[in-house]
LUMTORBA-528120 format. One line per 10 residues: number of its first residue (from 1); their letters; for each residue x, y, z of N, C-alpha, C, CB. Coordinates in steps of 0.2 Angstrom, whole numbers, padded with zeros to 4 digits. Glycine has a CB too. Layout:
BEGIN
NUM	A	X,Y,Z,X,Y,Z,X,Y,Z,X,Y,Z; ...
END
This chain:
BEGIN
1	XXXXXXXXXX	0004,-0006,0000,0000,0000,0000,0004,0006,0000,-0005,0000,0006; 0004,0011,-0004,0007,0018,-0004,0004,0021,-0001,0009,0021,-0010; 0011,0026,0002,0008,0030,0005,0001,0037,0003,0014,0031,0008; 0000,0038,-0002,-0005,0041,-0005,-0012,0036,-0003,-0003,0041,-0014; -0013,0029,-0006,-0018,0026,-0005,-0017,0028,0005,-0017,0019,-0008; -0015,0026,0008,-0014,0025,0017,-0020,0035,0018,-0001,0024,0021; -0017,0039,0012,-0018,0045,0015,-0025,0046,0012,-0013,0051,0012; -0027,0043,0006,-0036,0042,0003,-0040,0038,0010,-0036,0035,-0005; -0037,0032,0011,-0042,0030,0017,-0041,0034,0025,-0041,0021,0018; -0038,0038,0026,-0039,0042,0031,-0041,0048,0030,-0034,0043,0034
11	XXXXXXXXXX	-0047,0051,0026,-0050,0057,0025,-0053,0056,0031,-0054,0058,0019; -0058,0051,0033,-0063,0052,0039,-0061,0051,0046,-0067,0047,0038; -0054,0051,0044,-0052,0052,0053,-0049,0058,0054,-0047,0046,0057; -0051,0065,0050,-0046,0072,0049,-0046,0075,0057,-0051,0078,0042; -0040,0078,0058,-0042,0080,0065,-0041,0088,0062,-0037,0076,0073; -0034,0091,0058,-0035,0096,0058,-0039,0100,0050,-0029,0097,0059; -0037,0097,0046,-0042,0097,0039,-0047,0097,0037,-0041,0095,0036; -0051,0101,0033,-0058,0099,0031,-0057,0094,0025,-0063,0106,0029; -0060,0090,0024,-0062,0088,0018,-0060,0090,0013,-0068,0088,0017; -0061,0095,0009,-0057,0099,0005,-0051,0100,0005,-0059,0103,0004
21	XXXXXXXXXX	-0048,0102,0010,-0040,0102,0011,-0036,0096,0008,-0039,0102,0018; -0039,0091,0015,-0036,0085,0012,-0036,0082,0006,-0039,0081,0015; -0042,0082,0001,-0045,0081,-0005,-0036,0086,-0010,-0054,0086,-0006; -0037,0090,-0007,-0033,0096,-0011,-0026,0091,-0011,-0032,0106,-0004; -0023,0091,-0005,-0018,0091,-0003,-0014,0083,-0003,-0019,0095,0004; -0019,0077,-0003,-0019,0072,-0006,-0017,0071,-0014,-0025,0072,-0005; -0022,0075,-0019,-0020,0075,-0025,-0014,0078,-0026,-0024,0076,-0029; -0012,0083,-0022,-0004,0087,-0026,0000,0084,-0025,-0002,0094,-0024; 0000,0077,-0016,0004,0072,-0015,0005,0068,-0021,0002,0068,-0009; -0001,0066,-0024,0000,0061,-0031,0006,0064,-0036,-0009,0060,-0036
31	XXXXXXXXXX	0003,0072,-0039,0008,0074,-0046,0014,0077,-0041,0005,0081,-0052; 0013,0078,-0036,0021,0084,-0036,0026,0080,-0035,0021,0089,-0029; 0030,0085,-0039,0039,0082,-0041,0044,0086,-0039,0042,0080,-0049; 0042,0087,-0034,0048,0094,-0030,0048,0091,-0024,0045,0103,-0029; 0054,0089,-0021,0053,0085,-0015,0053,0088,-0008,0058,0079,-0014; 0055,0096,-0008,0052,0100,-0003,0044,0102,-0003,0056,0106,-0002; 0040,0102,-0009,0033,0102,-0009,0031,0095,-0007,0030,0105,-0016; 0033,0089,-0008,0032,0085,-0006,0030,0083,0003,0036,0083,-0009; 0036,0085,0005,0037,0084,0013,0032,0089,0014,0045,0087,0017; 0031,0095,0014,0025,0099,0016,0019,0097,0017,0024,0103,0014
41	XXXXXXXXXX	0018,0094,0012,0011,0088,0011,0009,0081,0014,0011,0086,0004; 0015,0080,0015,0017,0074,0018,0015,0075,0027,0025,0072,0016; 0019,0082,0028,0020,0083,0034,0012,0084,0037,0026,0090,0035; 0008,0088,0034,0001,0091,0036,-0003,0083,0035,-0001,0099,0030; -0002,0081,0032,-0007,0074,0031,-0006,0069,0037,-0005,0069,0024; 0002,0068,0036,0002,0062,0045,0002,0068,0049,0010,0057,0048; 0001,0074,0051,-0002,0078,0058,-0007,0078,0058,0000,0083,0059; -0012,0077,0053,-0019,0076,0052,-0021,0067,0052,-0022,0079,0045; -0018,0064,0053,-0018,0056,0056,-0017,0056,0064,-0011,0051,0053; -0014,0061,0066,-0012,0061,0073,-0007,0057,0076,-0017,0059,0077
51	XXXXXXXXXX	0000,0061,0072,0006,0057,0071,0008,0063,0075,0011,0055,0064; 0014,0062,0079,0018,0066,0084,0021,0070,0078,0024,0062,0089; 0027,0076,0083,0030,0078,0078,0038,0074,0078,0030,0086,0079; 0039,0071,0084,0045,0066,0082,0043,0062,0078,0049,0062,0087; 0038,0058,0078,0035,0051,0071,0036,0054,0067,0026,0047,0069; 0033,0060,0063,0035,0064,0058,0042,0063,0054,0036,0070,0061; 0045,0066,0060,0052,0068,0057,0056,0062,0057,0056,0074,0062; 0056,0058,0060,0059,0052,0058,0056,0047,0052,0059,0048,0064; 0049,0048,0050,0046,0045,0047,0049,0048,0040,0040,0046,0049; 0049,0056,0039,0052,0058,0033,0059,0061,0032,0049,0062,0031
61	XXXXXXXXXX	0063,0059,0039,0069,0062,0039,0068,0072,0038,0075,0058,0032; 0065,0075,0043,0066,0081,0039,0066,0082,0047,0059,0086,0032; 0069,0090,0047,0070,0093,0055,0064,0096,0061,0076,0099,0054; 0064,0096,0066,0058,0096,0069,0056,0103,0066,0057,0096,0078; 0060,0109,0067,0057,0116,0065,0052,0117,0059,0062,0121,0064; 0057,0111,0053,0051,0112,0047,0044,0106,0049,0054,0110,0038; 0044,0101,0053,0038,0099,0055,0034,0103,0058,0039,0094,0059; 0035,0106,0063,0032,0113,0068,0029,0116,0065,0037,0118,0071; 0034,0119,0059,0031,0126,0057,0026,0123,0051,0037,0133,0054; 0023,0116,0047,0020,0114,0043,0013,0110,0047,0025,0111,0040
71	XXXXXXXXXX	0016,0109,0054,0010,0107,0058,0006,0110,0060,0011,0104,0063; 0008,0115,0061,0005,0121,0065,0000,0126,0059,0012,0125,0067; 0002,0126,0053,0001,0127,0045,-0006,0125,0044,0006,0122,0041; -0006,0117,0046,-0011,0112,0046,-0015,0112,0051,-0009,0107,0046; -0014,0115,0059,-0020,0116,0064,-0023,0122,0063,-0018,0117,0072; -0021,0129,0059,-0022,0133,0059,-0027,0135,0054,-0019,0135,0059; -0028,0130,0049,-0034,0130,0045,-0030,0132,0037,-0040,0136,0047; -0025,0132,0037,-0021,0135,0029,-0016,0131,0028,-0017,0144,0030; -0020,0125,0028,-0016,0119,0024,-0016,0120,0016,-0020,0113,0025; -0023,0124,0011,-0022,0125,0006,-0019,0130,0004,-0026,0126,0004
81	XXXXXXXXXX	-0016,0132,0006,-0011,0136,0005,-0003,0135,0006,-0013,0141,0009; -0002,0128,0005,0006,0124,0005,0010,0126,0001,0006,0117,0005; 0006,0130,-0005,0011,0133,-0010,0013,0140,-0010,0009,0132,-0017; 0010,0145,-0004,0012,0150,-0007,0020,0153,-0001,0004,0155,-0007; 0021,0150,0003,0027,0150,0007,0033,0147,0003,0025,0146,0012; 0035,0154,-0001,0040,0151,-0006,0047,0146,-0001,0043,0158,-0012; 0050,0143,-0007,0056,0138,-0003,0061,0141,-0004,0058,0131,-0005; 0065,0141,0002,0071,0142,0002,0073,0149,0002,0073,0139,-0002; 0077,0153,0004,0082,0157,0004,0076,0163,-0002,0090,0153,0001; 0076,0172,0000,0073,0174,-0005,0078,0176,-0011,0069,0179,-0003
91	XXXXXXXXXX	0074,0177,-0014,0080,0179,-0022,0085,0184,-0020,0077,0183,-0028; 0092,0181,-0024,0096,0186,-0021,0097,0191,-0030,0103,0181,-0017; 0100,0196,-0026,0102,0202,-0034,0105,0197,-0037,0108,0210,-0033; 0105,0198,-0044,0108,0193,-0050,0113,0198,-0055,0100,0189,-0055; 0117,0197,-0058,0121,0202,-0062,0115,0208,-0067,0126,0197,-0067; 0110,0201,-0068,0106,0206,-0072,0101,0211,-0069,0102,0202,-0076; 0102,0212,-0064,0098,0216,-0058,0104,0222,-0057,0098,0210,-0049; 0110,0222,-0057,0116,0226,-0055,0116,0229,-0063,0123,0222,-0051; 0117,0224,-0069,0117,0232,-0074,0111,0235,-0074,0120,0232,-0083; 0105,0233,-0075,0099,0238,-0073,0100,0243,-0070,0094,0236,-0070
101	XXXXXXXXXX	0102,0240,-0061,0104,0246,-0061,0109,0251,-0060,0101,0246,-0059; 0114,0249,-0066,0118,0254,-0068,0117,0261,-0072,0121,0251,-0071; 0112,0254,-0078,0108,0258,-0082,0102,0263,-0079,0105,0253,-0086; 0100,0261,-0074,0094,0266,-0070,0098,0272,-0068,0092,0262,-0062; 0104,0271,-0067,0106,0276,-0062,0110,0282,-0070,0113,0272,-0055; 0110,0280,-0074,0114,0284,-0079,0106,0286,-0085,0121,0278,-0082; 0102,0285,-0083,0098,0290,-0084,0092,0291,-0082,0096,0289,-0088; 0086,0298,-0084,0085,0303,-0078,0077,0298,-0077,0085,0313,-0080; 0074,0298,-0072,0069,0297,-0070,0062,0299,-0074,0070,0301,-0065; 0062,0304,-0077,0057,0308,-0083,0058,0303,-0089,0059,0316,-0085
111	XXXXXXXXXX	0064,0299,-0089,0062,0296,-0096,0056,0288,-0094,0072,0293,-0100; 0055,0288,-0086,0050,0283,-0087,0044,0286,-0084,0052,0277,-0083; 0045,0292,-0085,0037,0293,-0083,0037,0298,-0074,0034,0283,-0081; 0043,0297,-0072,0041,0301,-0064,0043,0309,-0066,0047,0298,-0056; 0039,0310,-0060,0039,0318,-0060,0046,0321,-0057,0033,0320,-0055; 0050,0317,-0055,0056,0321,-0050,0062,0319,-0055,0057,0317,-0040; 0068,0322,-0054,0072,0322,-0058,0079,0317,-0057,0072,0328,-0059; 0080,0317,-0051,0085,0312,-0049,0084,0306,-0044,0090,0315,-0046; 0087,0300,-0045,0085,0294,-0041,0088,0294,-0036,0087,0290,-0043; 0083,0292,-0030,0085,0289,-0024,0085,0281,-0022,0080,0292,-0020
121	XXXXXXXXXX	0087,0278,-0018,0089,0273,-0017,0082,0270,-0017,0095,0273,-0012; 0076,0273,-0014,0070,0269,-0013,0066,0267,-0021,0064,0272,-0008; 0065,0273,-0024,0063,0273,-0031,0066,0268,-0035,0065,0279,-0034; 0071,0265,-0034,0075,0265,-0038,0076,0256,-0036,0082,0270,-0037; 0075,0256,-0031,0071,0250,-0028,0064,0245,-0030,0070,0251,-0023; 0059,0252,-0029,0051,0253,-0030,0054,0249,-0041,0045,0267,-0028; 0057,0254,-0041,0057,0251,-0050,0060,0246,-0052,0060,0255,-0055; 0068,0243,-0048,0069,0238,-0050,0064,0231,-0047,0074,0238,-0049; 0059,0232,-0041,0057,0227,-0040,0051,0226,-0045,0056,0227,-0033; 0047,0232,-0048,0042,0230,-0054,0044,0226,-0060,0038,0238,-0057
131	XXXXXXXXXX	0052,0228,-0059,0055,0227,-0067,0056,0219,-0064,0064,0232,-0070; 0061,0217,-0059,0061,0209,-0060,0059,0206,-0053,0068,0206,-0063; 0054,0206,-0049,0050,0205,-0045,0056,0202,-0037,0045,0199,-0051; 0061,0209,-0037,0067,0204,-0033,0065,0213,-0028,0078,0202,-0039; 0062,0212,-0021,0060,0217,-0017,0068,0218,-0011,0052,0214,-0012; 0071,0223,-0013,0078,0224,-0009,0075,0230,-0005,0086,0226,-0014; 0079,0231,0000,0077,0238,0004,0083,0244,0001,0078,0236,0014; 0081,0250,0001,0084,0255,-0001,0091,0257,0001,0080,0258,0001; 0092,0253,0007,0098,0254,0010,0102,0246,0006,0098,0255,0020; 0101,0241,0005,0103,0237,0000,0106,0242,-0006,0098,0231,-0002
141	XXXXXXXXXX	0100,0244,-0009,0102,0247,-0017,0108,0250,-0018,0096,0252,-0019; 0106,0256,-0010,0113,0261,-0011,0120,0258,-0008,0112,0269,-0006; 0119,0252,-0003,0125,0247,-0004,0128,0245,-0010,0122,0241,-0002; 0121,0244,-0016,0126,0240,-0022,0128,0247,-0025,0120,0234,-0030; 0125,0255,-0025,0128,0257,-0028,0133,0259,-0026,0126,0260,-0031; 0137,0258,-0019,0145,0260,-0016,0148,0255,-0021,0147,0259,-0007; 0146,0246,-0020,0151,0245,-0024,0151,0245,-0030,0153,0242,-0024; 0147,0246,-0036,0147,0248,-0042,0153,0252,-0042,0141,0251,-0044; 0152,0259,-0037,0155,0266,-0037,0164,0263,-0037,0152,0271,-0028; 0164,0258,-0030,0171,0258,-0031,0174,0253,-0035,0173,0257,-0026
151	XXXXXXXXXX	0168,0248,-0037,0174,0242,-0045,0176,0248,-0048,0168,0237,-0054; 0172,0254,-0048,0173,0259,-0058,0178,0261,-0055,0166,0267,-0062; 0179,0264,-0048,0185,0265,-0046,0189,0263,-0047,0186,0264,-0043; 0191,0256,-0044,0196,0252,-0048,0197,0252,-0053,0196,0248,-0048; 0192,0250,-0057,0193,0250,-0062,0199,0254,-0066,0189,0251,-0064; 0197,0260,-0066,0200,0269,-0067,0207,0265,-0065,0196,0278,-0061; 0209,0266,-0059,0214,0266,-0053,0218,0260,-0059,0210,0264,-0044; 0215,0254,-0061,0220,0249,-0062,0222,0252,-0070,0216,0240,-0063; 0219,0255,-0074,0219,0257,-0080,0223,0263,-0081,0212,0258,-0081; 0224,0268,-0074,0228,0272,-0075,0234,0270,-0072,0227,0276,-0073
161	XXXXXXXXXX	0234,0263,-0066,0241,0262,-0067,0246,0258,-0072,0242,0259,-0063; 0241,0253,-0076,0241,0252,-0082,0246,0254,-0088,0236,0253,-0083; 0244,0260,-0086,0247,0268,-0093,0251,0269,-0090,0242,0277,-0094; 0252,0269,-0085,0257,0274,-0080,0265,0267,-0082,0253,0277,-0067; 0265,0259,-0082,0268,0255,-0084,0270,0257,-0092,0265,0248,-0082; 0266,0254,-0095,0267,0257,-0101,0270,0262,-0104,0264,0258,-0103; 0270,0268,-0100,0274,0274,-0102,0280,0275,-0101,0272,0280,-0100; 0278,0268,-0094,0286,0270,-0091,0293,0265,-0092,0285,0271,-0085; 0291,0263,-0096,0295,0257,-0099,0302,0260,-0102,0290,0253,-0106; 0303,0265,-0104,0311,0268,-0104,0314,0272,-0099,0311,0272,-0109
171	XXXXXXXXXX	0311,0269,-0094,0314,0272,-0087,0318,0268,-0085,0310,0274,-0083; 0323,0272,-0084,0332,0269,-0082,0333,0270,-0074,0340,0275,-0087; 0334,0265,-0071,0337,0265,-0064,0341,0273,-0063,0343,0259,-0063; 0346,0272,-0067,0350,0280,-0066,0346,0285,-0066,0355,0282,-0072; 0341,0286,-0069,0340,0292,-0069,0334,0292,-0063,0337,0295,-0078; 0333,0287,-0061,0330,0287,-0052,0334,0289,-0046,0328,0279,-0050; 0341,0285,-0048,0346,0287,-0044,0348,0296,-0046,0352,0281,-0046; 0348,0297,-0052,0350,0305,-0051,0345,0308,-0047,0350,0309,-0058; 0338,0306,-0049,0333,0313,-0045,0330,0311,-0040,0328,0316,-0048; 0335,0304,-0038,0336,0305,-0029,0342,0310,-0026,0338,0296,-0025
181	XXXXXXX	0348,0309,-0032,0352,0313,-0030,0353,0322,-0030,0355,0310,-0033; 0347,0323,-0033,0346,0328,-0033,0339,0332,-0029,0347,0330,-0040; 0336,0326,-0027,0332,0326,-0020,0335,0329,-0013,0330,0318,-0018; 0340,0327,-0014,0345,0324,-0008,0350,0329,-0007,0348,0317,-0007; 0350,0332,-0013,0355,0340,-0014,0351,0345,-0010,0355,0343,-0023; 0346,0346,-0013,0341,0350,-0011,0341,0351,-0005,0335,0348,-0013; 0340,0344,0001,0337,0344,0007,0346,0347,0013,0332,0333,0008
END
């Protein structure tokens, strides 16, 4: 007997789920192929069998806090709702998040429509989060633009020492030793 069938014949002994839930949450145990959506489903169904929360976790190997916080999910009545708690870690900025907003910052505000003329770190936020759905706090933004600010820095900095080798490729010890020696006249 799978454990899907074991979860069909216990609809009538629900202690936290309605009928519908279980129904719900049953069939998404059948298709779903993501094995942390799985455990969640799993987790709310044997807590609605009246399994502990150590049977649980030993039963699916997962840790008590995600049993807890999925059991608790399940007493509270928002077992249909097992998909909207996204997984894992939230999005983090991606490169294609940082030239946007490079590009944000190197043109004016009025060309998308606002009334003000220079970007602040929240705006600028408010726009990249419509543009790719990734909500950073304003002080994050002006974080990425310090170091934007100081790669270009470097950048500059490596690029002029760069030139400054190249130029200086016909420079003779001696003539370092003269205008130390004439450093040292001076003093």
């Amino acid at each position: 007997m799978t454990q899907t069938d074991r979860f069909d014949r216990q609809q009538l002994s629900s202690r936290y789920l309605t009928h519908f839930q279980h129904q719900l949450l049953g069939k998404h145990l059948k298709i779903e192929t993501i094995p942390e959506y799985r455990q969640r489903i799993e987790i709310m169904l044997l807590a609605d069998e009246g399994k502990t929360q150590t049977q649980i976790c030993r039963q699916l190997n997962c840790s008590p806090l995600t049993a807890r916080y999925w059991i608790s999910i399940a007493k509270s009545g928002a077992a249909h709702n097992w998909r909207m708690q996204p997984m894992g870690r939230p999005k983090t900025v991606t490169s294609d998040y940082v030239d946007r907003l490079k590009e944000l910052v190197n043109t004016s505000p009025k060309d998308l429509g606002y009334a003000f003329s220079r970007w602040t770190g929240q705006w600028l936020s408010k726009q990249l989060s419509q543009e790719f759905n990734i909500s950073i706090s304003a002080r994050h933004v002006n974080r990425l633009l310090g170091d934007i600010k100081a790669e270009d820095n470097l950048d500059k900095g490596v690029s002029f020492f760069q030139n400054r080798i190249s130029r200086s490729e016909h420079l003779i010890i001696a003539d370092l030793y003269d205008e130390s020696q004439t450093l040292s006249s001076r003093s």
